[in-house]
C-alpha positions as CSV (number, residue, x, y, z in Angstrom):
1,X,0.0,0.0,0.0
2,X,3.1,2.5,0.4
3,X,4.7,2.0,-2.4
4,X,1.6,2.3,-4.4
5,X,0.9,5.7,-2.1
6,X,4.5,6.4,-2.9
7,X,4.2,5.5,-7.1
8,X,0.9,7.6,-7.3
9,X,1.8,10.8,-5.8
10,X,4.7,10.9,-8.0
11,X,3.2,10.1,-11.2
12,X,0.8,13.1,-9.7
13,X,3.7,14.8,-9.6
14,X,5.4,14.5,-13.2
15,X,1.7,15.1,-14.7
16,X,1.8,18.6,-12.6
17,X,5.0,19.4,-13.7
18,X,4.5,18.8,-17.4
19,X,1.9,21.5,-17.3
20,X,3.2,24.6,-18.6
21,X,4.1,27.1,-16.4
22,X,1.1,30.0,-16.7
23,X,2.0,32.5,-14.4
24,X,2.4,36.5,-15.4
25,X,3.8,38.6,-13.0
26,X,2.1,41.8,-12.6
27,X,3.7,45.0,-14.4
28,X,5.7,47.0,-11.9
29,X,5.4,44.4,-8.7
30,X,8.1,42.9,-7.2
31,X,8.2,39.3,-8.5
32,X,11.8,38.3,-6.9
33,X,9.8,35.7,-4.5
34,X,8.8,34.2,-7.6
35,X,12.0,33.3,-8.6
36,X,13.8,32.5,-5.4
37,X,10.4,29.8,-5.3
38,X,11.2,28.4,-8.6
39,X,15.1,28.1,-7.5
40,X,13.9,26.3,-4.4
41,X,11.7,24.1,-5.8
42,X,14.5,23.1,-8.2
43,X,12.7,24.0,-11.5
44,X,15.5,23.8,-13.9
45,X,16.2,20.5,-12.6
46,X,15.5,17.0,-14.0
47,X,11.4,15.8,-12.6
48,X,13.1,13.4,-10.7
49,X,15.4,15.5,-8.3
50,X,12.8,18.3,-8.4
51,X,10.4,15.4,-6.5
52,X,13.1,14.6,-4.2
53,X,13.4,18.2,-3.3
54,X,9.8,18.3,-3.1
55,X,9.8,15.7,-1.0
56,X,13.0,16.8,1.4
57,X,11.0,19.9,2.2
58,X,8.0,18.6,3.4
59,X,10.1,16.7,6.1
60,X,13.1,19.4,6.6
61,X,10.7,22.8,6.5
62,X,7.7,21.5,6.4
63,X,6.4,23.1,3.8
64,X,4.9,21.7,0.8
65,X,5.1,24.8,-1.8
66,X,4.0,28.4,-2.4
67,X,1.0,29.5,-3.7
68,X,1.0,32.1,-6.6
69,X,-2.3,32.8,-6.1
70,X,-2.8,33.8,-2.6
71,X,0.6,34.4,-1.8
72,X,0.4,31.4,1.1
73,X,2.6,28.5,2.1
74,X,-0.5,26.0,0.6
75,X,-0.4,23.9,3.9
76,X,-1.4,27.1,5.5
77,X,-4.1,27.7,2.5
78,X,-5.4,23.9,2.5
79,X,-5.5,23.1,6.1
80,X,-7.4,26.0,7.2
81,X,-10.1,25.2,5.1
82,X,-10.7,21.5,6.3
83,X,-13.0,22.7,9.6
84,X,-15.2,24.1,6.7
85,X,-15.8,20.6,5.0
86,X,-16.2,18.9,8.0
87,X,-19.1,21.0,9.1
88,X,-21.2,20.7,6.2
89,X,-20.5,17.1,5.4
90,X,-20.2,15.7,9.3
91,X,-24.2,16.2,9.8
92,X,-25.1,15.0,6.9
93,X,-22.8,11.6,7.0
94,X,-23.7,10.7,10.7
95,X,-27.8,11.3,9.6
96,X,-27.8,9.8,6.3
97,X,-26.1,6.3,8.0
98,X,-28.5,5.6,10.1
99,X,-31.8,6.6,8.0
100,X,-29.8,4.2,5.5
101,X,-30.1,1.4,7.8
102,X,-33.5,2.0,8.5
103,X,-34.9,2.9,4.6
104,X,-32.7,-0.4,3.7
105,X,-34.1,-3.2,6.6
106,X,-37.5,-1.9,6.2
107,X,-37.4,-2.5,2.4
108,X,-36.5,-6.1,3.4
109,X,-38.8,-6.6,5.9
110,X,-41.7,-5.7,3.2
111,X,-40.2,-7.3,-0.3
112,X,-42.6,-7.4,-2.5
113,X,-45.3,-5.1,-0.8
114,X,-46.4,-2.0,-1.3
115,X,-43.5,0.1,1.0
116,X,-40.8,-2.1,-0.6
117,X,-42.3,-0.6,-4.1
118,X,-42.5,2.8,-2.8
119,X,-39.0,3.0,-0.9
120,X,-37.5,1.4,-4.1
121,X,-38.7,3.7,-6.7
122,X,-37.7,6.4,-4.5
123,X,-34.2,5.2,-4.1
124,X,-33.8,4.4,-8.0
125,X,-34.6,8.4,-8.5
126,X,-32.6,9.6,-6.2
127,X,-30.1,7.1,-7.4
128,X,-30.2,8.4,-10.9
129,X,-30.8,12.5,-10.2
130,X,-27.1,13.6,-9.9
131,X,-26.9,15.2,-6.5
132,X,-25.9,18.5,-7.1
133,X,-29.6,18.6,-9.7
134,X,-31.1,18.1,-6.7
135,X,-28.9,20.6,-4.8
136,X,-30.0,23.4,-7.3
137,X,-33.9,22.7,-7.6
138,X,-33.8,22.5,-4.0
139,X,-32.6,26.1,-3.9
140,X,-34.4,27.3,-6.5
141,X,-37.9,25.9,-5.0
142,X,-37.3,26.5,-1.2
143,X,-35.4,29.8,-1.2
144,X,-36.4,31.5,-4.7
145,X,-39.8,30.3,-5.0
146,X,-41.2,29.5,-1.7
147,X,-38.7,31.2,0.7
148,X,-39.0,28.6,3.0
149,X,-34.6,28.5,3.3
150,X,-33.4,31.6,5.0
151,X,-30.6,31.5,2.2
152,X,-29.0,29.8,-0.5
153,X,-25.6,29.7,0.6
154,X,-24.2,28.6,3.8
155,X,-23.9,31.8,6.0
156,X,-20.0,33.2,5.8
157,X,-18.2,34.0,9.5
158,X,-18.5,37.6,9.4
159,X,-22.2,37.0,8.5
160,X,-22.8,34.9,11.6
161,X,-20.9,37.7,13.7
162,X,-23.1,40.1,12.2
163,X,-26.6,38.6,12.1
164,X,-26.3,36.0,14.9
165,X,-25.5,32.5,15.4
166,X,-29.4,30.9,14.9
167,X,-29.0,32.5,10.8
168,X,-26.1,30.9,10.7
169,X,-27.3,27.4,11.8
170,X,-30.3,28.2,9.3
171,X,-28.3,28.5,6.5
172,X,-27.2,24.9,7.3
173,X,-30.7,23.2,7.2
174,X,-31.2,23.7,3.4
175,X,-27.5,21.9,2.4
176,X,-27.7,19.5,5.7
177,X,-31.0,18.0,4.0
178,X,-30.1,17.9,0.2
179,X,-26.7,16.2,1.2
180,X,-28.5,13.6,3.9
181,X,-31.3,12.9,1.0
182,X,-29.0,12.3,-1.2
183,X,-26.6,9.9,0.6
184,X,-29.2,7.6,1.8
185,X,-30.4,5.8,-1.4
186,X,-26.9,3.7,-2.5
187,X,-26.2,2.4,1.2
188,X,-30.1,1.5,1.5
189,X,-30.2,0.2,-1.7
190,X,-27.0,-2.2,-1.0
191,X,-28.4,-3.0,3.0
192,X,-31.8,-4.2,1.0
193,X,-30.1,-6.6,-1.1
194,X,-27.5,-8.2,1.3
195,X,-30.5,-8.5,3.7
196,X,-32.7,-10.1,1.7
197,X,-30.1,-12.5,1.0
198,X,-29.4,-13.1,4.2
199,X,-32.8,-13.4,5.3
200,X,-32.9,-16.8,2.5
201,X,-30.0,-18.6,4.3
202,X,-30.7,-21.8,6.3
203,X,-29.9,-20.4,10.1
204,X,-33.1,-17.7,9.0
205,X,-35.1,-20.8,8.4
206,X,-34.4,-22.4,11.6
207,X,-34.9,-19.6,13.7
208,X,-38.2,-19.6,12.0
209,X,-38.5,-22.6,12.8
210,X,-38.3,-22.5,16.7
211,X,-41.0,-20.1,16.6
212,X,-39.2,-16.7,15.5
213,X,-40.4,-13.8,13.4
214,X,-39.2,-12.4,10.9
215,X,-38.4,-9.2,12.5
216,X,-36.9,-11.1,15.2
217,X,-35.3,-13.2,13.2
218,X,-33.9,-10.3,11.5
219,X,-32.7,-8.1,14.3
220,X,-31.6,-10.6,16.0
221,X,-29.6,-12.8,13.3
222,X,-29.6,-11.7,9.7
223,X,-28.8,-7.7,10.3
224,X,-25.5,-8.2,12.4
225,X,-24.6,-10.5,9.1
226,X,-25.6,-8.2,6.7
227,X,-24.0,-5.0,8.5
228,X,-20.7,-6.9,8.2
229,X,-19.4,-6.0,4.4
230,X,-20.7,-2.2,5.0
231,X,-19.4,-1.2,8.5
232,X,-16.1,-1.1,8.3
233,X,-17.0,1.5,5.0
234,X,-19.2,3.3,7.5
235,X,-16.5,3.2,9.8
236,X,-13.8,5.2,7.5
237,X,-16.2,7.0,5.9
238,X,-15.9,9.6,8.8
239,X,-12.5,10.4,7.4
240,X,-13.6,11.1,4.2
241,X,-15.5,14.2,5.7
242,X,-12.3,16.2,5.3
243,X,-11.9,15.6,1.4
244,X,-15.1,18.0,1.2
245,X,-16.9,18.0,-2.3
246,X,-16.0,20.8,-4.6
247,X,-19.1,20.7,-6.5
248,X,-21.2,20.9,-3.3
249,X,-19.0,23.4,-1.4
250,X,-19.4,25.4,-4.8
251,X,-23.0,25.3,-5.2
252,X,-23.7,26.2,-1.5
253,X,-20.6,28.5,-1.3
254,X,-18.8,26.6,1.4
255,X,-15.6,27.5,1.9
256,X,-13.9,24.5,1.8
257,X,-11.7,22.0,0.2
258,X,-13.3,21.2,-2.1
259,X,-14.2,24.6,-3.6
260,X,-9.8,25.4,-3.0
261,X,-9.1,22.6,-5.0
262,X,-11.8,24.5,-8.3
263,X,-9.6,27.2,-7.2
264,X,-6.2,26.0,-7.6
265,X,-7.2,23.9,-10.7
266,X,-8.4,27.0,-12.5
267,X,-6.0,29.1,-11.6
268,X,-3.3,26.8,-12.2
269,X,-1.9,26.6,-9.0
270,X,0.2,23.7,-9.3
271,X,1.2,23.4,-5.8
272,X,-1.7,23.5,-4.3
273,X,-2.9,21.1,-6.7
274,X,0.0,18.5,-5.6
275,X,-0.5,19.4,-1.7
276,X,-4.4,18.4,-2.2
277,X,-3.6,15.5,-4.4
278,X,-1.1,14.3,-2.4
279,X,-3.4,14.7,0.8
280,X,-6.4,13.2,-0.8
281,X,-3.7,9.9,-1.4
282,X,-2.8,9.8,1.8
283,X,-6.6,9.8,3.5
284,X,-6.9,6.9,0.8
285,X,-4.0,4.7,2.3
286,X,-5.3,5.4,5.6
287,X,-8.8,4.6,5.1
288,X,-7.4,1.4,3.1
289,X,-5.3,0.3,6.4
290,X,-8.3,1.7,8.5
291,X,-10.8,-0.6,6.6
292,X,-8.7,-3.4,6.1
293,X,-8.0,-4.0,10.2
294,X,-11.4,-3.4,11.0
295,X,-12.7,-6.4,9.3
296,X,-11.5,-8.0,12.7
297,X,-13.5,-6.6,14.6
298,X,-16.3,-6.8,12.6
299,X,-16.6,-10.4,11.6
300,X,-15.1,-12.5,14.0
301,X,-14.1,-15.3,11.2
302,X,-11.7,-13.1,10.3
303,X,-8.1,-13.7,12.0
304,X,-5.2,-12.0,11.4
305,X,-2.3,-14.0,11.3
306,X,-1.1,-16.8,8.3
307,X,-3.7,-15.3,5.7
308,X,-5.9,-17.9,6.9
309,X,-9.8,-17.2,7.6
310,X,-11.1,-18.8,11.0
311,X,-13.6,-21.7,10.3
């Protein structure tokens, strides 16, 4: 998993670096930073050194580059913008799990019936209606048309100062509900059919069979079995919150992440651009590690140890 961390940041890398360099200094400023940057970073230097001085910076000086466009060290830029994603996609994550759970068993419980008919054609359209569709009618039709949203947007700092904290957490019902709606459907989706499977297998049957339910059958036996591929994604999902979404911080002007990394890409920041990819890389090797070790504490025929599973 490090090595292919390792291999896909620099192949990040060389892609960045055979963009061409866009920047114009402005007429009559002082662009000598620009150049001691450039020297730094070892530009005139073959890809592969330039990475290793790349590299020796972020562990001698800490610093991962310098942003031509804000003028910033971009760990400065980029890390001051992660309590921004978290807030508008914690809520959401932690409400859309459970509803998931519940949209998904229920479905199970009633294959066939009326609510299993309703839940799934709801999840199928919310399945195929890209999100940030639904983001943008949801604005349009609560805030434009009704006014039922205090805003559009997610209310800035300085707007929170000035107009209290209860507009702010306002601003944040609108966002909070399109993003929870729109999570739920895949995971319920998924939960359904690994349940109803489950809820086929022989140890159902018996428990039937000594006088269970179904439901209590279900809670009792096939959930737990079910749950098992999709917790330890739950689980690491919670780190994910920091990536951010840049077409969601964008539409609901979050400042976040997601809507630096738009930023950086259109302005050709390039290393920013690295910083961000190389950050995103490294929540992905954790969240691999994270998710791979927590299968062990999920389902218990799992053993670490010989790359044998427990019978």
């Amino acid at each position: 998993m490090v090595f292919t961390f390792v291999i896909t940041v620099f192949l990040y890398f060389v892609f960045i670096k055979l963009m061409p360099d866009n920047y114009v200094p402005n007429l009559g400023s002082d662009n000598t930073w620009y150049e001691r940057y450039k020297e730094l970073e070892g530009w005139d230097k073959p890809i592969i050194v330039q990475f290793g001085l790349w590299v020796r910076n972020i562990f001698t000086t800490g610093s991962f580059g310098f942003s031509h466009l804000l003028k910033r060290d971009v760990s400065q830029v980029y890390f001051s913008k992660i309590p921004a994603s978290i807030k508008i996609n914690i809520v959401p994550y932690l409400l859309s799990v459970p509803l998931a759970i519940s949209v998904g068993v229920t479905a199970a419980l009633y294959k066939n019936k009326p609510i299993d008919n309703i839940l799934s054609v709801g999840i199928m359209v919310f399945i195929s209606v890209p999100y940030f569709v639904v983001a943008v009618l949801s604005q349009y039709v609560f805030h434009f048309q009704l006014g039922w949203a205090i805003d559009y947007k997610i209310a800035t700092d300085s707007e929170i100062a000035q107009l209290g904290l209860w507009y702010g957490i306002q601003t944040y019902i609108l966002p909070v509900t399109v993003l929870t709606i729109s999570s739920i459907p895949g995971l319920a989706r998924s939960i359904r059919a690994e349940l109803t499977e489950q809820l086929t297998q022989d140890y159902i049957l018996l428990a039937r069979s000594k006088g269970l339910t179904k439901r209590q059958a279900t809670f009792r036996h096939a959930l737990k079995n079910a749950m098992v591929p999709f917790l330890p994604g739950i689980f690491i999902g919670i780190i994910g919150v920091m990536i951010g979404g840049a077409i969601t911080e964008e539409i609901f002007r979050v400042d976040g992440t997601g809507r630096i990394y738009l930023q950086a890409f259109f302005g050709q920041d390039y290393a920013l651009l690295m910083l961000i990819t190389a950050f995103s890389q490294f929540l992905t090797l954790l969240t691999s590690i994270v998710g791979d070790l927590s299968y062990t504490l999920f389902d218990p025929r799992v053993r670490v140890g010989g790359g044998k599973i427990a019978k």
